[in-house]
Backbone and ligand atoms as CSV (ligand in chain L), in Angstrom:
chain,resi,resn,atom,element,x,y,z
A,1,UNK,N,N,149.355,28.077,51.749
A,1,UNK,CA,C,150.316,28.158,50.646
A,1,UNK,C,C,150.183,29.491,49.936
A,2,UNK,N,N,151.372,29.744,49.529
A,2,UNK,CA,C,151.424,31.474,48.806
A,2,UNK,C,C,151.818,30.985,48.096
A,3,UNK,N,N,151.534,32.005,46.554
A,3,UNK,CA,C,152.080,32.111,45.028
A,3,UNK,C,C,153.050,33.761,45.699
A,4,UNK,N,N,154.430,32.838,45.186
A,4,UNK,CA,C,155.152,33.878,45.349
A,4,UNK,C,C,155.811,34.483,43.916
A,5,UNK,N,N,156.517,35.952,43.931
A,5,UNK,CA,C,157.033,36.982,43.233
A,5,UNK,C,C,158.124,35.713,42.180
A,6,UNK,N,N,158.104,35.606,40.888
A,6,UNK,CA,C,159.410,34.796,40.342
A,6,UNK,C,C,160.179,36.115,40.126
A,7,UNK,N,N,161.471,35.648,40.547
A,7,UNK,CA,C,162.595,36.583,40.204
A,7,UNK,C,C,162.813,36.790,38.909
A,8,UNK,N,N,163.429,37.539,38.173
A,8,UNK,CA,C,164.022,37.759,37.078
A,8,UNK,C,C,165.795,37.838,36.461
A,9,UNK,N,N,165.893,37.791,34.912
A,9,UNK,CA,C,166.735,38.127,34.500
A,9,UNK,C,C,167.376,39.471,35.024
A,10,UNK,N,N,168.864,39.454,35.771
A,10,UNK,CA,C,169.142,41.093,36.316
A,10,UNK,C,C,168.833,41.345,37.941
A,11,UNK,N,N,167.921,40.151,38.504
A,11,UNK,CA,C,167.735,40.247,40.031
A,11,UNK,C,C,169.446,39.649,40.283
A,12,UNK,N,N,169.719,39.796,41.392
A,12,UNK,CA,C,171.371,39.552,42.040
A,12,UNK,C,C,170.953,38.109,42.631
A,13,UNK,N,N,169.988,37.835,43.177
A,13,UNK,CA,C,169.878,36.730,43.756
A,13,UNK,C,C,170.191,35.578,42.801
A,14,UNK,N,N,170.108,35.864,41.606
A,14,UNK,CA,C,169.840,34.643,40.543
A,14,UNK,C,C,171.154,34.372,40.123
A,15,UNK,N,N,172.274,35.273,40.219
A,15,UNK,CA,C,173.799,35.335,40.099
A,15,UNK,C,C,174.682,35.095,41.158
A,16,UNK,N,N,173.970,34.400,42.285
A,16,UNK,CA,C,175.014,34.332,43.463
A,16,UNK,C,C,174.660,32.338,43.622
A,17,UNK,N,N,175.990,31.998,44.335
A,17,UNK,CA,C,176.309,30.529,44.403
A,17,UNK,C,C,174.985,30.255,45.376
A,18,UNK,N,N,173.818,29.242,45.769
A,18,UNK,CA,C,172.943,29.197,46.678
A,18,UNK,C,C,173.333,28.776,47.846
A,19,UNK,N,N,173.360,29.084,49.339
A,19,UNK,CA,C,173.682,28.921,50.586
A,19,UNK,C,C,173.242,27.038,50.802
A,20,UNK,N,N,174.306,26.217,51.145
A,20,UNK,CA,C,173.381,25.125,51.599
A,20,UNK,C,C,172.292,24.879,53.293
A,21,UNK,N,N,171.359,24.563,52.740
A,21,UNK,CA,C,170.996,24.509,54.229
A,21,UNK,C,C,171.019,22.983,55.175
A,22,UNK,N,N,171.157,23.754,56.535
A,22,UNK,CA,C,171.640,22.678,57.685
A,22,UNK,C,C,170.662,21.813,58.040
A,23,UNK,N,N,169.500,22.205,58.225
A,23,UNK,CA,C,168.317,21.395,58.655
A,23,UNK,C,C,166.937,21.717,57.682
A,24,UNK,N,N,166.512,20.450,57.989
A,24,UNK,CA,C,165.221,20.774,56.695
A,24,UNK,C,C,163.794,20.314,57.890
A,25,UNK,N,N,163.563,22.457,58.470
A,25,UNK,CA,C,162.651,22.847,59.246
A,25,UNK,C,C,161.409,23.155,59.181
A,26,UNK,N,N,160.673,23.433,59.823
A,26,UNK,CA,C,159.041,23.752,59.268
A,26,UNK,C,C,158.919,25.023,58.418
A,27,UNK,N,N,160.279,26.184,58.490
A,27,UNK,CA,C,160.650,27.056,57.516
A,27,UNK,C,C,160.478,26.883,56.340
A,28,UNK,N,N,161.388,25.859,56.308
A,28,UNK,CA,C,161.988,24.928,54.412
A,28,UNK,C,C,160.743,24.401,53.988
A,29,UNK,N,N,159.882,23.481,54.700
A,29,UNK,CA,C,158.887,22.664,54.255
A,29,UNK,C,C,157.878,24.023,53.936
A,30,UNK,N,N,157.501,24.764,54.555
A,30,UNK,CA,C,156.768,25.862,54.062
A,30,UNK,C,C,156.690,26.760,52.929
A,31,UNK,N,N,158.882,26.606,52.652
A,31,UNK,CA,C,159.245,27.410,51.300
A,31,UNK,C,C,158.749,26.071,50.310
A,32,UNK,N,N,159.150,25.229,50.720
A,32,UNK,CA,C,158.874,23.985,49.264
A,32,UNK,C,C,157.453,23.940,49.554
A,33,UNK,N,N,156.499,24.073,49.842
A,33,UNK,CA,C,155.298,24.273,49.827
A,33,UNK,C,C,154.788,25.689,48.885
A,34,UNK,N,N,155.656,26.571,49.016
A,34,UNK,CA,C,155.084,28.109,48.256
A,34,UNK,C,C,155.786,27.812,47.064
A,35,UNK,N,N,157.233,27.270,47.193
A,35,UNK,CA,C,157.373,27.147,46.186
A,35,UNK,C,C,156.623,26.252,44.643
A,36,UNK,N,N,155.912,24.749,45.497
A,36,UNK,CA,C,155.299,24.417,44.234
A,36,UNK,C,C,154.015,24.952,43.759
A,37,UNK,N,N,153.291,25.762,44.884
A,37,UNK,CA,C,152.247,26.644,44.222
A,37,UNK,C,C,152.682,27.822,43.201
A,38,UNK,N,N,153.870,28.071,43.815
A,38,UNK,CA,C,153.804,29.586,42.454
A,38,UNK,C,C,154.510,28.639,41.361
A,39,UNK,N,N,155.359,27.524,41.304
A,39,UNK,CA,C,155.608,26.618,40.003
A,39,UNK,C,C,154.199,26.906,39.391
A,40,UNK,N,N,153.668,25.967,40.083
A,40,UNK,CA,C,152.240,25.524,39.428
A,40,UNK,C,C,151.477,26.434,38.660
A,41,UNK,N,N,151.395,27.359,39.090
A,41,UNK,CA,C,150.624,29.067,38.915
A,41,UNK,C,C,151.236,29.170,37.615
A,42,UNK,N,N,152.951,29.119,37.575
A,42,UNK,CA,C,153.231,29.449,36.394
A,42,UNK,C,C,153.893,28.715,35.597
A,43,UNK,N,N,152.917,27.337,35.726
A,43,UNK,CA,C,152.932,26.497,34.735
A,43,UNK,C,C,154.228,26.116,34.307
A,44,UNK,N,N,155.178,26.087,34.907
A,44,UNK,CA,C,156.471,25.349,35.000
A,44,UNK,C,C,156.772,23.835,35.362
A,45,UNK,N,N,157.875,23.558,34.834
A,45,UNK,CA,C,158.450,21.859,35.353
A,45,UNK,C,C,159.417,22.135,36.636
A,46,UNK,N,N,159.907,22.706,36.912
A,46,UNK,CA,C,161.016,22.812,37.309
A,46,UNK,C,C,161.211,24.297,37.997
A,47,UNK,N,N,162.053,24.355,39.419
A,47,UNK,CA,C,161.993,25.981,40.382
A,47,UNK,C,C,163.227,25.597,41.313
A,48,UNK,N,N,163.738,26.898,41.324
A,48,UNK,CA,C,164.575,26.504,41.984
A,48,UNK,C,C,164.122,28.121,43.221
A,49,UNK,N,N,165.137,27.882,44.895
A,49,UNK,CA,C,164.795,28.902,45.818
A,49,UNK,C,C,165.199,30.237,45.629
A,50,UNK,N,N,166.050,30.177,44.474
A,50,UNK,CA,C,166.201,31.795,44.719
A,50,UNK,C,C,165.545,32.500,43.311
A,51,UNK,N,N,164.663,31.774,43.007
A,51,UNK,CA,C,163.497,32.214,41.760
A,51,UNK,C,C,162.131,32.914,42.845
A,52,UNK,N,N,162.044,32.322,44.019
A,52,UNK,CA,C,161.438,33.049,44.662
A,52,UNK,C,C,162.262,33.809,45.383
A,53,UNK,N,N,163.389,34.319,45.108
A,53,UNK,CA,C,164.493,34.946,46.107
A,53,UNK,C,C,165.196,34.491,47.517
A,54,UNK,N,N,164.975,33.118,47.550
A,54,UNK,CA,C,165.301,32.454,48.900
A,54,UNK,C,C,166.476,31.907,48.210
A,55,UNK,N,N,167.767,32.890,49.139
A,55,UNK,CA,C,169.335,32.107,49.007
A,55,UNK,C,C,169.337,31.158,49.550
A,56,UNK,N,N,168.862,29.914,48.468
A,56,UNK,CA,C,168.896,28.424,49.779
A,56,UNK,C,C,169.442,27.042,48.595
A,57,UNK,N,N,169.547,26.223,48.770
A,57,UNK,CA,C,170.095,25.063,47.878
A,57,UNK,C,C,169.005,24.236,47.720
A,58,UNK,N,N,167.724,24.720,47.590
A,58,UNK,CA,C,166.614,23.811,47.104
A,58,UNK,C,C,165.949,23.937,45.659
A,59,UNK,N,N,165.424,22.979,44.845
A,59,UNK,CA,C,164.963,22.964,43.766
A,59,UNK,C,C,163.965,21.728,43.924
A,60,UNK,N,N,162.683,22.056,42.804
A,60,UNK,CA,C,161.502,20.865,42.757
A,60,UNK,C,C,161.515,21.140,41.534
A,61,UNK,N,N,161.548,19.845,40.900
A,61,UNK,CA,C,160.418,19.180,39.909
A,61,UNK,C,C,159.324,18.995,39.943
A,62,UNK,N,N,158.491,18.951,38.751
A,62,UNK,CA,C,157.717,18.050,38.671
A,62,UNK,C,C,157.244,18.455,36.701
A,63,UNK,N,N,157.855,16.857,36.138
A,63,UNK,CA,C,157.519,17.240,34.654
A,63,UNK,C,C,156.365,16.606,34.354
A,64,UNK,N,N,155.781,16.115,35.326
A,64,UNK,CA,C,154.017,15.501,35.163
A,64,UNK,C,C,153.073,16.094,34.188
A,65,UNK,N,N,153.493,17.408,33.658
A,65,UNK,CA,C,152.563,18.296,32.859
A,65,UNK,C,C,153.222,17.671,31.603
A,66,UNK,N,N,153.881,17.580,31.115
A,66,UNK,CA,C,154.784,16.856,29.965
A,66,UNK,C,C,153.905,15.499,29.165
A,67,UNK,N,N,153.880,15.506,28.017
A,67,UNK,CA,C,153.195,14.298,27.450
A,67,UNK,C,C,154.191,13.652,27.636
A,68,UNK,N,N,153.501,12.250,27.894
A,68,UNK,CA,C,154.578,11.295,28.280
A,68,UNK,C,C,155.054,11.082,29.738
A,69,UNK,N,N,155.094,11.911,30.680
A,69,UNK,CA,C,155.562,12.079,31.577
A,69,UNK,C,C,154.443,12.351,32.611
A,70,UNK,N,N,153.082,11.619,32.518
A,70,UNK,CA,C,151.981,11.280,33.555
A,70,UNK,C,C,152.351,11.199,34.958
A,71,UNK,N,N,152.874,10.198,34.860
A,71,UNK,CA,C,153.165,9.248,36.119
A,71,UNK,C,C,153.992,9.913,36.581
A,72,UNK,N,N,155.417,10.874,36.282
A,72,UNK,CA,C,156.186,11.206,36.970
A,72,UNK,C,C,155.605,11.508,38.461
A,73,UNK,N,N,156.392,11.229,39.356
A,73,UNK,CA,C,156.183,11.643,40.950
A,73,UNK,C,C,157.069,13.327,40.935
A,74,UNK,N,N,156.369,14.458,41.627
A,74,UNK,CA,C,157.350,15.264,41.873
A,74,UNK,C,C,158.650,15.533,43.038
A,75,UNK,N,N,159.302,15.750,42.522
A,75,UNK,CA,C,160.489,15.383,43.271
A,75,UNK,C,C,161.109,16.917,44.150
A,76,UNK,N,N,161.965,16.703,45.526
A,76,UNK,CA,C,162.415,18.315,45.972
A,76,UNK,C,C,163.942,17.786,46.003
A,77,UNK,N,N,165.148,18.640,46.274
A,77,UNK,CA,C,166.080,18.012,45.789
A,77,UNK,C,C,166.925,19.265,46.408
A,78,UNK,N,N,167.613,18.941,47.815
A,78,UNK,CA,C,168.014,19.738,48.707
A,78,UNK,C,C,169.321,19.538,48.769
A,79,UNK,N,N,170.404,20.653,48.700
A,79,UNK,CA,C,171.939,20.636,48.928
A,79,UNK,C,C,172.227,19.292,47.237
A,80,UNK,N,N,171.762,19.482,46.828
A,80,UNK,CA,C,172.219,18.582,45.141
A,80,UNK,C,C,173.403,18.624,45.292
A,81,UNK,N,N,173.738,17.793,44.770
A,81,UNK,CA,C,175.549,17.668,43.502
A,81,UNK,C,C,174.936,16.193,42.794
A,82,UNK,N,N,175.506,16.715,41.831
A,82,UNK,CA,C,176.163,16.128,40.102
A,82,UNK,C,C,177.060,15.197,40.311
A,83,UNK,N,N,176.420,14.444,40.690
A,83,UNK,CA,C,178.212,13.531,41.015
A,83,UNK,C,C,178.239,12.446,39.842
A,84,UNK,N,N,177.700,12.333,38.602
A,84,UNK,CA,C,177.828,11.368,37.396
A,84,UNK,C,C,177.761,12.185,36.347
A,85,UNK,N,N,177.836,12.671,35.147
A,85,UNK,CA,C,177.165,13.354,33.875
A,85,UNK,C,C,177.810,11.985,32.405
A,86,UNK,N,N,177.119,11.614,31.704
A,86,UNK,CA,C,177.708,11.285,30.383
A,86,UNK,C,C,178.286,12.350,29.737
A,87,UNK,N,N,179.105,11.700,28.987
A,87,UNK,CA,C,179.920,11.857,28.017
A,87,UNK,C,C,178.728,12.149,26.643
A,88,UNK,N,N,178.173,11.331,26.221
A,88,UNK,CA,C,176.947,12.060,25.532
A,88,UNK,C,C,175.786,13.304,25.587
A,89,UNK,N,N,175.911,14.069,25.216
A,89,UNK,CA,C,174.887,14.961,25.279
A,89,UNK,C,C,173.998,15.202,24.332
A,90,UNK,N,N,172.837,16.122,24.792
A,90,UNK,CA,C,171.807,16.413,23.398
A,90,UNK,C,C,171.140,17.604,23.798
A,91,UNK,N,N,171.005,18.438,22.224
A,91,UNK,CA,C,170.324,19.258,22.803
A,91,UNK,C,C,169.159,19.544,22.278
A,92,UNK,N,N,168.624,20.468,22.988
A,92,UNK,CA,C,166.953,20.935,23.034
A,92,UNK,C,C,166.988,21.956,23.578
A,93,UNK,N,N,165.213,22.938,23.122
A,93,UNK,CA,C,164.929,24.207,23.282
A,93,UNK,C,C,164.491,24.052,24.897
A,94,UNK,N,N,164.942,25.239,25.801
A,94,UNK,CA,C,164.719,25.416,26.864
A,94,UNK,C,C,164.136,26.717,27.734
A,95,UNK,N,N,163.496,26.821,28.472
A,95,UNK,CA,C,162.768,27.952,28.522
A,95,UNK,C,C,162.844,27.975,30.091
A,96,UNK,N,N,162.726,29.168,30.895
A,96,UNK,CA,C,162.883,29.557,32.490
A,96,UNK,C,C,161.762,30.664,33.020
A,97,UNK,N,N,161.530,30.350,34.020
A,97,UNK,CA,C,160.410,31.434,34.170
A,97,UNK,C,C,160.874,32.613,34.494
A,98,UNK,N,N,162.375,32.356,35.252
A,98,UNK,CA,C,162.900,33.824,35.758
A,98,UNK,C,C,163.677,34.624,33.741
A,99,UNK,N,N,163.306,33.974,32.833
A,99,UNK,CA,C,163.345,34.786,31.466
A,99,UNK,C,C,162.087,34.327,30.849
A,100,UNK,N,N,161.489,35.353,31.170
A,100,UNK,CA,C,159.620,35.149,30.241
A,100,UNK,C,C,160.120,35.460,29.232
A,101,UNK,N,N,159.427,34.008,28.161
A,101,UNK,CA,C,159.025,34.458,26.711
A,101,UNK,C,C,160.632,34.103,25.659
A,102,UNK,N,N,161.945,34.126,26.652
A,102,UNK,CA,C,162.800,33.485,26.194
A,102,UNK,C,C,162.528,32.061,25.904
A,103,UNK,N,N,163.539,31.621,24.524
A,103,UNK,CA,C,163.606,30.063,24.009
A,103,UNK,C,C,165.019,30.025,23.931
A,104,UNK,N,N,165.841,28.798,24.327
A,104,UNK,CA,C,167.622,28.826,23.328
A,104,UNK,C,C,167.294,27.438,23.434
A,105,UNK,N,N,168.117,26.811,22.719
A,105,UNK,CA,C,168.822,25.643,22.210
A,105,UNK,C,C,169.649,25.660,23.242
A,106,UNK,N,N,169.789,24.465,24.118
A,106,UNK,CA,C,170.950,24.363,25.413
A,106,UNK,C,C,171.691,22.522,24.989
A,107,UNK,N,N,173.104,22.452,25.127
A,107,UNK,CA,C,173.412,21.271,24.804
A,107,UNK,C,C,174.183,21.095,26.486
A,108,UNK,N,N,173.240,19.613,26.871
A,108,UNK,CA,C,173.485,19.209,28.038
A,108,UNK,C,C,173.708,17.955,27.997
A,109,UNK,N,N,174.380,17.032,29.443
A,109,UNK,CA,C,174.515,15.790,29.093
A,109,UNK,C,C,173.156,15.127,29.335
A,110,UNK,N,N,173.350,13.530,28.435
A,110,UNK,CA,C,171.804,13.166,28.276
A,110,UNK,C,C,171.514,12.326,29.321
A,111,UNK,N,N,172.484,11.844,30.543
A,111,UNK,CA,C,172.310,11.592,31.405
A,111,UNK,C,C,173.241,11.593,32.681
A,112,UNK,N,N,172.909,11.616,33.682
A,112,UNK,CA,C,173.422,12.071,35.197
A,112,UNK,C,C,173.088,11.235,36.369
A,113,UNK,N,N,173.806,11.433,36.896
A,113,UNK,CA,C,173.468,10.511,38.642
A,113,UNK,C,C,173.613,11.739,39.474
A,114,UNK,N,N,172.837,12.267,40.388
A,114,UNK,CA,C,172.713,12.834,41.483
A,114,UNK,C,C,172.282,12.716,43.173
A,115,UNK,N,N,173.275,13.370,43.753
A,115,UNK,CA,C,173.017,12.876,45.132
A,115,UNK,C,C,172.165,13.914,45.982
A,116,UNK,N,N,171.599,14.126,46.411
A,116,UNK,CA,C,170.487,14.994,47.223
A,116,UNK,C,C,170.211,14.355,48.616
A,117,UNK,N,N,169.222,15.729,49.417
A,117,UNK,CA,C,169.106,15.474,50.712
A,117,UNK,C,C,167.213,15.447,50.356
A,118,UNK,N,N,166.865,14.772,50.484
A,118,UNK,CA,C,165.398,14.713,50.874
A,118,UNK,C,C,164.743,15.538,52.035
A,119,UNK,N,N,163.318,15.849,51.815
A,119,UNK,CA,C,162.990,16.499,53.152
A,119,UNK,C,C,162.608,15.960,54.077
A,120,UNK,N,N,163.280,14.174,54.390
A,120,UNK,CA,C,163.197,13.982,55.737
A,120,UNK,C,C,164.830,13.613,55.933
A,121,UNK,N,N,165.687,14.254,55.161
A,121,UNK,CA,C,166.663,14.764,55.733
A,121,UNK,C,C,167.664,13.168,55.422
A,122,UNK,N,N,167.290,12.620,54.521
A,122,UNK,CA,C,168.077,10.850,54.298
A,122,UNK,C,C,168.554,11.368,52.602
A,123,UNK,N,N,170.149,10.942,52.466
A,123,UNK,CA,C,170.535,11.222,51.582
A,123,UNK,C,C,170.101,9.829,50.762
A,124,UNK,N,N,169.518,10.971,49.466
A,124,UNK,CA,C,169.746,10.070,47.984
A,124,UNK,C,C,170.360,9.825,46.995
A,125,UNK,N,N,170.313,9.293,46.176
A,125,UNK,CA,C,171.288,8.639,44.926
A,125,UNK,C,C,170.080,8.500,43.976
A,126,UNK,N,N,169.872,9.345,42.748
A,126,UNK,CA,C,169.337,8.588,41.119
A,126,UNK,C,C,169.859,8.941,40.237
A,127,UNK,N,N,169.693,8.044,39.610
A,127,UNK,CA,C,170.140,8.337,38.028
A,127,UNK,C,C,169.112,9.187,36.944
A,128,UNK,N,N,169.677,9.778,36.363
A,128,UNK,CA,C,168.448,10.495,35.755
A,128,UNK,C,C,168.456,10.358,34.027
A,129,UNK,N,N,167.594,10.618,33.107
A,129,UNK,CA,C,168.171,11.165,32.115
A,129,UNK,C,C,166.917,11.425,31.002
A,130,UNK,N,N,167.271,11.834,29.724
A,130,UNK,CA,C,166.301,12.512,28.993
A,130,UNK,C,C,165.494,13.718,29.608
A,131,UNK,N,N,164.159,14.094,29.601
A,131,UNK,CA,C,163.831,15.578,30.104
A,131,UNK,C,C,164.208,15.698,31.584
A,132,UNK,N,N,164.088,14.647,32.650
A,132,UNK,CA,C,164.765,14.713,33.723
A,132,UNK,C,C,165.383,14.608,33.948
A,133,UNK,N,N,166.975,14.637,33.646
A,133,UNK,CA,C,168.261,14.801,34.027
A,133,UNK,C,C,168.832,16.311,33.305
A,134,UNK,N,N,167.773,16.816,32.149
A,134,UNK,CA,C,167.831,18.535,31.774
A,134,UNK,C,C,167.192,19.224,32.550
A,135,UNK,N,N,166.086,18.962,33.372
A,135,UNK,CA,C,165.565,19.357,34.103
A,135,UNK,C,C,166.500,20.025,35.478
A,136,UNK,N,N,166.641,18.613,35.989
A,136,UNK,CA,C,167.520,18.772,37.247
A,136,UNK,C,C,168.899,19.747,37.128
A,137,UNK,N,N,169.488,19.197,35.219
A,137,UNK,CA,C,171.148,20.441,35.493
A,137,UNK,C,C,170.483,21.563,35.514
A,138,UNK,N,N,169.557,22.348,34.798
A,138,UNK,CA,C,168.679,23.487,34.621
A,138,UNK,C,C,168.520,24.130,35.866
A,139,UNK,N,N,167.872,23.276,36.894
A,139,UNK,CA,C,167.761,23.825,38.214
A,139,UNK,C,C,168.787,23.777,39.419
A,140,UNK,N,N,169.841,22.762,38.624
A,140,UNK,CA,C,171.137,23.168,39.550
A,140,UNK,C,C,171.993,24.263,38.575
A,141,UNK,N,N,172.155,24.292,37.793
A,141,UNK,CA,C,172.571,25.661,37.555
A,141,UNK,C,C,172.012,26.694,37.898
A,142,UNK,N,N,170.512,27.338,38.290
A,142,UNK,CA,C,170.197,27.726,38.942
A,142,UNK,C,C,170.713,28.385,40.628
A,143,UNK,N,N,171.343,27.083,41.091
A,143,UNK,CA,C,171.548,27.422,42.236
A,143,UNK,C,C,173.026,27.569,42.105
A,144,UNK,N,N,173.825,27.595,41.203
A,144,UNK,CA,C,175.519,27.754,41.072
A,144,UNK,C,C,175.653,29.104,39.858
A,145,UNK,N,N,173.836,29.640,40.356
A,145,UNK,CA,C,174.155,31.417,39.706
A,145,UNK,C,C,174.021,31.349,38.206
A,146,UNK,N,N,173.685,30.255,37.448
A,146,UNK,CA,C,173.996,30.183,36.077
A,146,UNK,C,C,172.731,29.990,35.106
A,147,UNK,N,N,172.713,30.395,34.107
A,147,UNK,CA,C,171.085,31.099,33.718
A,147,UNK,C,C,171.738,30.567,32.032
A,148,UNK,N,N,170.321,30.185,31.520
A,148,UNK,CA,C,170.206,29.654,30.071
A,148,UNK,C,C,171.270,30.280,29.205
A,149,UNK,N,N,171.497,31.745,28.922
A,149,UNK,CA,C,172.494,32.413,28.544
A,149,UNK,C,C,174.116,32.256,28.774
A,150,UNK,N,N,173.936,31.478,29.934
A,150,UNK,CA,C,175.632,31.336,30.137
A,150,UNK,C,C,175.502,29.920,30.121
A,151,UNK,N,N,174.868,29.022,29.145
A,151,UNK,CA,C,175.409,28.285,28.354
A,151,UNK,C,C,175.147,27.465,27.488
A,152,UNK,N,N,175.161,28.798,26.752
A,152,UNK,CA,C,174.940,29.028,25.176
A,152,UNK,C,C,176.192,29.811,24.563
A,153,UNK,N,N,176.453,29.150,23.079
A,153,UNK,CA,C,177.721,29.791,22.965
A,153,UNK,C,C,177.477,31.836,22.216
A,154,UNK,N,N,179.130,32.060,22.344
A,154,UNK,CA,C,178.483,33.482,21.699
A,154,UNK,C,C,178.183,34.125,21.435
A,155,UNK,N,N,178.154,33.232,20.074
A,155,UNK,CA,C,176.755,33.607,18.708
A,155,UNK,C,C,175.248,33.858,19.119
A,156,UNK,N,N,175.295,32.799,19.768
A,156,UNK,CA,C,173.419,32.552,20.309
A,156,UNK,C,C,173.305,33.909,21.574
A,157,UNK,N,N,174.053,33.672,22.426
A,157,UNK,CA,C,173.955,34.816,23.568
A,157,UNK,C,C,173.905,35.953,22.881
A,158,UNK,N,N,174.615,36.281,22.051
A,158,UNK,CA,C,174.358,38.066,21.593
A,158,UNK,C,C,173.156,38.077,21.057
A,159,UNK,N,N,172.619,37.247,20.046
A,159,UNK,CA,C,171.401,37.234,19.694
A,159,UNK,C,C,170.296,37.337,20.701
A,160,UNK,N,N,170.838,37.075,21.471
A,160,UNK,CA,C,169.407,36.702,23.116
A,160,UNK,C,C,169.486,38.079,23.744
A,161,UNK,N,N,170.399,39.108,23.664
A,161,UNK,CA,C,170.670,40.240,24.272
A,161,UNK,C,C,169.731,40.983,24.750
A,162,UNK,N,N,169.468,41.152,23.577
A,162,UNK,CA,C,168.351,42.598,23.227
A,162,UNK,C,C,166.523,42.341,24.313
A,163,UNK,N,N,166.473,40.441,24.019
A,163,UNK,CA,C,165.333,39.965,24.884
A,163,UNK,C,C,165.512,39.979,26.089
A,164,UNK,N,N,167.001,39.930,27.012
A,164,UNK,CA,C,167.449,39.961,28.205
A,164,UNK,C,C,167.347,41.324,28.864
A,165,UNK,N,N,167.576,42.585,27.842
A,165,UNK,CA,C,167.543,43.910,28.441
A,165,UNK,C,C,165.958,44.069,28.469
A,166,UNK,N,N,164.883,43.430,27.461
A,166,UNK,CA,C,163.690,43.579,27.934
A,166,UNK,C,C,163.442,43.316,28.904
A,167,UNK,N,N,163.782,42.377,29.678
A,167,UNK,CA,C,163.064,41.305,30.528
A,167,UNK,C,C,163.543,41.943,31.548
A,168,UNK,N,N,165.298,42.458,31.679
A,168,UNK,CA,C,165.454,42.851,33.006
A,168,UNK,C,C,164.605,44.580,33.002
A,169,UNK,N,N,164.151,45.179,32.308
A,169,UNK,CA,C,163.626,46.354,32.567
A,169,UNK,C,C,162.014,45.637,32.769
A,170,UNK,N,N,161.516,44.696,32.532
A,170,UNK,CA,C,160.074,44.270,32.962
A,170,UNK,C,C,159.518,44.532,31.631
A,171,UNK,N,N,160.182,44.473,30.370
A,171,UNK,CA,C,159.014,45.433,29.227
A,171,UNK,C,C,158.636,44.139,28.578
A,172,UNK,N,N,158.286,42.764,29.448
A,172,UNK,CA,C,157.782,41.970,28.704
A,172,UNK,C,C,156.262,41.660,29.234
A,173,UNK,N,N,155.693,40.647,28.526
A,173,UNK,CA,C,154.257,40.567,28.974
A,173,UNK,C,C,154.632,39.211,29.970
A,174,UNK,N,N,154.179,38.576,31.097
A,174,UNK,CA,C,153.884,37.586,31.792
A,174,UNK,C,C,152.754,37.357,32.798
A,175,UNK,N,N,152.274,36.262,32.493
A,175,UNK,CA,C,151.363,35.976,33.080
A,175,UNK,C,C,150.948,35.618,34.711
A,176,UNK,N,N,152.371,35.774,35.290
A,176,UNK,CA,C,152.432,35.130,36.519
A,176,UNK,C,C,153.556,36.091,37.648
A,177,UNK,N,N,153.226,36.360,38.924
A,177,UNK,CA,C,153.747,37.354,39.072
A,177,UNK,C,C,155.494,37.688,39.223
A,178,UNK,N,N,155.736,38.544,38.983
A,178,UNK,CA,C,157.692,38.761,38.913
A,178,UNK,C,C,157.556,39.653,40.184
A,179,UNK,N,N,158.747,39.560,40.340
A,179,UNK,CA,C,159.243,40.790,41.191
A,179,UNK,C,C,159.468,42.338,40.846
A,180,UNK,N,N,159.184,43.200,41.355
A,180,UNK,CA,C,159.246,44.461,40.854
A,180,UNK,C,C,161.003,44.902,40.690
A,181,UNK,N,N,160.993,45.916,39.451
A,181,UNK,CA,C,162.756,46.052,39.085
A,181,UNK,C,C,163.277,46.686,40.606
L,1,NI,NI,NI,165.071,28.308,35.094
């Protein structure tokens, strides 16, 4: 297992729709393998593939680090769609590894049903909701190119500006490794 490079605010990979993939090969199982070590490394809930720069339609959980959230099992969650959201939403402060040191207020729905491909390749169905159903839109926006900033209104985005031009020039501190500009 490798701790791989997290992408950043300003990498292209993080702005493009994610490729779905056809078969889930000893390739894929190897990326979802690097991928939950460099999660882990950097102390994240949640990764999606093109945070390590892999144009691919995969994302893992795991909010087990979370009080409250012991028991969670971690989850991988291949070719996703959204196929439920409530009508209720709520929001809360949210944070990404590909923006170190960023915080916003994100208003999402408070619960979802999603369908996914597992990695033995058998489609699923759950329902999700509270930190895991923010979790999961978080990391499917991720893969449909869309980053904490685009959606947030504004007001809040201009305010976030000035931390975004840090981050994409690297002039922030992080603990875990990025990709070079
Ligand atoms: Ni993120």
């Amino acid at each position: 297992m490798a701790i791989l490079p997290i992408t950043v605010y300003g990498d292209p990979v993080l702005k493009k729709i994610a490729s779905p993939i056809k078969q889930v090969d000893d390739g894929i199982i190897g990326l979802i393998q690097n991928m939950f070590a460099t999660m882990r490394n950097a102390n994240g809930i949640g990764l999606a593939a093109n945070q390590v720069d892999i144009d691919k339609q995969i994302f893992i959980v795991d909010i087990s680090p979370v009080e409250g959230y012991e028991k969670f099992k971690p989850v991988v969650m291949i070719n996703p769609e959204i196929i439920l959201q409530s009508d209720e939403t709520v929001v809360m402060e949210e944070g990404c590894l590909s923006l170190p040191n960023l915080r916003a207020d994100v208003e999402r729905p408070e619960a979802i049903k999603v369908r996914y491909l597992d990695t033995d390749e058998n489609i699923q169905e759950i329902e999700a909701d509270d930190l895991f159903a923010r979790v999961i839109l978080h990391e499917y926006d991720h893969l449909i190119g869309k980053l904490i900033p685009d959606r947030v209104n504004e007001q809040i985005r201009k305010k976030l500006q000035e931390e975004l031009e840090l981050i994409r020039n690297r002039e922030v501190k992080v603990d875990y490794p990025i990709t070079p500009k």
